[in-house]
C-alpha positions, 0 to 999 in steps of 0.5 A: 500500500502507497499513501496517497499524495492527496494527504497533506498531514500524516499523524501518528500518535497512540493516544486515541483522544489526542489523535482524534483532537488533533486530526480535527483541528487539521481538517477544521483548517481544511487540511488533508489528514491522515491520522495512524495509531502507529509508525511500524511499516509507514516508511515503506508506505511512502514514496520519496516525493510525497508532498505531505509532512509527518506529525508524530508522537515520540514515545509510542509502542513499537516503533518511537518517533525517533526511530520514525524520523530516522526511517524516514530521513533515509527515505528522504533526509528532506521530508519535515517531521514535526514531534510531539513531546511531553514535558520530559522528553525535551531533552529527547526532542532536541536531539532528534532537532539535531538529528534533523527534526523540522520541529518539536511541541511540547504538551499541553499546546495551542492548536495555533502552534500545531497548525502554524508549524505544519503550515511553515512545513507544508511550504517548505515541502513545496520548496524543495520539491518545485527545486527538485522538479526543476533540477530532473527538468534540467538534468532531462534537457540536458539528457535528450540534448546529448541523446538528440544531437542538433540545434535545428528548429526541427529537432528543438521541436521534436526534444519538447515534445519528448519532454511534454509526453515522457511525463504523460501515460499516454502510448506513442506512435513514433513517425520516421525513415528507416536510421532516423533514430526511432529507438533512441526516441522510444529509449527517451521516452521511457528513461524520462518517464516514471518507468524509467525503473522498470524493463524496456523491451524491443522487439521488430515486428518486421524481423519476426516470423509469422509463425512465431509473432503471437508467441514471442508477443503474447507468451504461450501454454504447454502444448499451445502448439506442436513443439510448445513444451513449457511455458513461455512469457510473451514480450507484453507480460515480460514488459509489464511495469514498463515499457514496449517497443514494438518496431516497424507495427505495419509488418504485423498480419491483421490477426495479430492486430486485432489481439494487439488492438484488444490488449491496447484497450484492456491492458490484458493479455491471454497466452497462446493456449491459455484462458487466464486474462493477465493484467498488464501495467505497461506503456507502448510505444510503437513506430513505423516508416509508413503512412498507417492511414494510408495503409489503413486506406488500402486494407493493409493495417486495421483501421481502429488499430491506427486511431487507437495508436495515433492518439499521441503521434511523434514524426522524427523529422529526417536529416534532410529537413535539419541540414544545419544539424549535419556537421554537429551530429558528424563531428559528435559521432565522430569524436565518439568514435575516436575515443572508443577507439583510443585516437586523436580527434580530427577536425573536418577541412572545408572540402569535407563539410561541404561535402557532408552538407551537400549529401541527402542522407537517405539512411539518415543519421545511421548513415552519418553515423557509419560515415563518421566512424569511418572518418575517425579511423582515418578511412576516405570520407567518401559517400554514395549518393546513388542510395537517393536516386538522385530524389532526396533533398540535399542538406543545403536544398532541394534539387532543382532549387534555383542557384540563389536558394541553394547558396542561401541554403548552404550559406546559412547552414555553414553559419549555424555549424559554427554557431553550434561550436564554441565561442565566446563572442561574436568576434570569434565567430566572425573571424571563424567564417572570415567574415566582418562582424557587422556582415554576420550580424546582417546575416544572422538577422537574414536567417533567423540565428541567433548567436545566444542559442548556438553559442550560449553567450550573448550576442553583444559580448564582442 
């Protein structure tokens, strides 16, 4: 049993008239109160951001208020615990205050001192938690940037938006071309969210048999089928308290889809060969490389299967639309690959990130990531461009674009790579490109940069 984060004031005292007395007086003030005639087990009832104080007597059978305090402290050392004392048990009280009490009452007291002192507590929990919320806030940010390497709008867009859901219970369909980066998405989500404890299971739909998809999804019976000799736990039952991962969803076969589609909506699962219903506590996210509705259209994914998934979409936008990423996300890889290896990073020459800008990238960040191992084991950067048929969009524009607007494209692409490297003013930035400062400013101004978001210094620190 969890005590509910409604409950504002946890009371313990074995005193039955005073526990009656004083849990009155709380809820007169309009306070949420929980009131216990015991402390053994409460700090295994607790989670660690409960947002609520403890009151407690300090001498009780059982467990004292001392030995609660120290139970809780290891809990949370920040967790206020208000102690109620008799006359002699002063000396007691001020050495739990030392050991880290919020504070003690002595009896006989007014009921304005019990309820200013809860008050003053009840701040302070609120306090520390909005801290620790905006410090995991934080330590979240920077987490997806490391995961999620670019500075583009697209993928500041898609890094929000990983942010707003991981917190949610909702289940995730995730939009993307084959090496957009489908996985690490689901791998945030789940690390972000209150799961993030529990098991993360992958599994490829498309890499599955037919034969086999239900058993290694659904879990099956002794004797479910020929060769089904023992029990055997399915992908859903073994994620269960976490997180599904269930790749390229459009390969499954409609059957399949329909006891997916049953267990989406019940959160229970049913052997092969079984009749108990298996309650399930899990999230799933799944993605794909096709337009489900489109699918859905021909006759080739259900219908009802789409609608039920499509209720929190997430499209991975793919490196052709983040151009401006291309050099970070290379140079990141790179040096990643450098240190595993135990070399020297190398800096890429001018020849070479025009190259690597002019590229479509049809496999996406899997194909920059293979080119940039390559480079850091000092092999030929060399790239096929015949993968795209000559159809995808470049990083500095689309093909067929007017000259203009791919030298503007390739313009401004060149200027947030180096915004994204380190300087510390506009000077040294201007000097990288080779430029005045007055003409980077104009163009900054023309691409909508910012020098603040690439380099994280202000734009007047010349």
């Amino acid at each position: 049993m969890t005590i509910d984060n409604r409950i504002q004031v946890l009371l313990i005292d074995d005193d039955p008239h005073l526990r009656q007395a004083l849990g009155q007086t709380l809820d007169l003030a309009g306070l949420k109160v929980l009131s216990l005639s015991q402390a053994n087990g409460l700090a295994g009832q607790l989670e660690r951001d409960w947002p609520g104080v403890v009151v407690s007597d300090i001498r009780m059978p059982g467990m004292d208020g001392l030995e609660l305090l120290t139970e809780l402290h290891a809990l949370d050392p920040e967790l206020p615990v208000l102690l109620i004392t008799g006359h002699g048990d002063v000396p007691l009280a001020v050495q739990a205050m030392r050991a880290g009490a919020y504070d003690f009452l002595e009896k006989p007291f007014a009921s304005d001192a019990l309820l200013d002192s809860v008050r003053r507590a009840l701040a302070l929990r609120r306090l520390v938690l909005d801290n620790r919320s905006l410090r995991l806030a934080l330590s979240d940010r920077n987490e997806l940037s490391a995961r999620l390497v670019g500075h583009s709008a697209p993928m500041l867009r898609l890094r929000e938006q990983i942010g707003a859901l991981a917190a949610t219970k909702a289940d995730v369909l995730i939009l993307g071309e084959t090496g957009a980066g489908k996985e690490v998405v689901a791998r945030a989500l789940h690390d972000l969210s209150s799961r993030r404890n529990g098991p993360f299971v992958a599994i490829n739909a498309g890499a599955l048999a037919e034969s086999v998809v239900e058993s290694e999804l659904f879990g099956h019976e002794p004797g479910a089928f020929t060769g089904a000799q023992k029990r055997r736990i399915g992908k859903f039952e073994f994620a269960n308290g976490g997180t599904l991962f269930l790749d390229e969803i459009e390969s499954m076969s409609l059957d399949v889809q329909v006891k997916l589609l049953r267990m989406l909506q019940e959160r229970v699962v049913e052997r092969l060969g079984g009749n108990q219903l298996i309650p399930l506590d899990i999230r799933v996210i799944a993605a794909t490389k096709e337009d489900l509705r489109q699918a859905a259209d021909q006759g080739r994914f259900r219908a009802d299967l789409y609608y039920r998934l499509n209720v929190a979409p997430l499209r991975i936008p793919p490196l052709r639309e983040r151009g401006e990423d291309v050099l970070v996300l290379f140079q990141h890889y790179a040096d990643e690959a450098s240190a595993r290896h135990g070399l020297p990073s190398h800096e890429l020459q001018p020849a070479q990130r025009a190259l690597l800008l002019r590229h479509p990238w049809p496999g996406n960040v899997r194909e920059l990531q293979n080119a940039a191992e390559r480079f850091a084991l000092g092999l030929e950067l060399a790239l096929d461009n015949s993968e795209s048929g000559g159809q995808g969009q470049t990083a500095a524009g689309a093909v067929g674009a007017g000259l203009s607007e791919q030298v503007e494209n390739f313009e401004k692409s060149l200027i947030a790579a180096e915004l994204a490297r380190s300087h510390s003013s506009v000077r040294s930035l201007a000097e990288a490109l080779g430029i005045p400062r007055k003409t980077l400013h104009d163009k900054l101004r023309k691409h909508g940069l910012n020098f603040a978001d690439g380099a994280g210094q202000s734009e007047e620190n010349e």
